[in-house]
N, C-alpha and C positions, 0 to 999 in steps of 0.2 A: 763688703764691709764686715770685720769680724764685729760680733756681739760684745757688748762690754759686761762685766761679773756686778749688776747691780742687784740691789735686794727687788722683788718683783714688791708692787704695791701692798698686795693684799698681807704679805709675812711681814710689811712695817707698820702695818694699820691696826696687827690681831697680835696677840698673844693666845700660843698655846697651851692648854693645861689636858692630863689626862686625869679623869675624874673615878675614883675608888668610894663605892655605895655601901651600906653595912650588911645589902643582902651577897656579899660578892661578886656584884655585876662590874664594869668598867666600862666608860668610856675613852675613847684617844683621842688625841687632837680636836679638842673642845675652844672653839676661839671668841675673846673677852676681847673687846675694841680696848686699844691701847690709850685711846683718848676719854676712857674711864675712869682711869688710874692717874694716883699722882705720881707713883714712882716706884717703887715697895714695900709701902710701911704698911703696916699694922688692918690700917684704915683698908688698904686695898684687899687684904684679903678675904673681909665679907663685901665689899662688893665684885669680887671676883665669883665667891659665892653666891651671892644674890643674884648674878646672872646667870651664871650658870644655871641657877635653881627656875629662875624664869625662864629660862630654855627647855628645861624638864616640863616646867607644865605646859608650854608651848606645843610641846611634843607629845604629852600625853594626853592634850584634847582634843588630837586630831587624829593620835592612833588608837585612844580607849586603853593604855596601858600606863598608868601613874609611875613612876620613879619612886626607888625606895628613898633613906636620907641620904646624906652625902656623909660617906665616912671620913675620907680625904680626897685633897686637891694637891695636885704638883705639877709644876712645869714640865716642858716638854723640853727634852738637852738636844737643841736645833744646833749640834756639831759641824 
């Protein structure tokens, strides 16, 4: 039976963003549950922010290395 072209669960659940810090670190494909967001507006962008940022300190209490600020945030172009 061939496979059908569906979106696999986890890339309809998440949005990607690759995240720019102001010491010039980066992260890639940083993933924001899509049932956070209402849609695009304004509002989602600090909490796309604020988790992301709760993700940093997630990460930085378990590896003793703090996260600078977040310079910017941008989508990831899933072409």
């Amino acid at each position: 039976m061939a496979k059908g072209n569906k979106k696999s669960t986890s890339e309809s659940e998440f949005l990607l963003f690759n995240v720019f810090y102001e010491d010039g670190a980066q992260t890639s494909n940083r993933k924001v549950a899509r049932s956070e967001l209402s849609g695009f507006s304004e509002d989602d962008e600090d909490i796309i922010r604020r988790s992301i940022e709760e993700q940093d300190a997630k990460i930085a209490a378990m590896s003793g290395k703090p996260r600078g600020p977040i310079k910017s945030i941008l989508p990831v172009d899933r072409r």
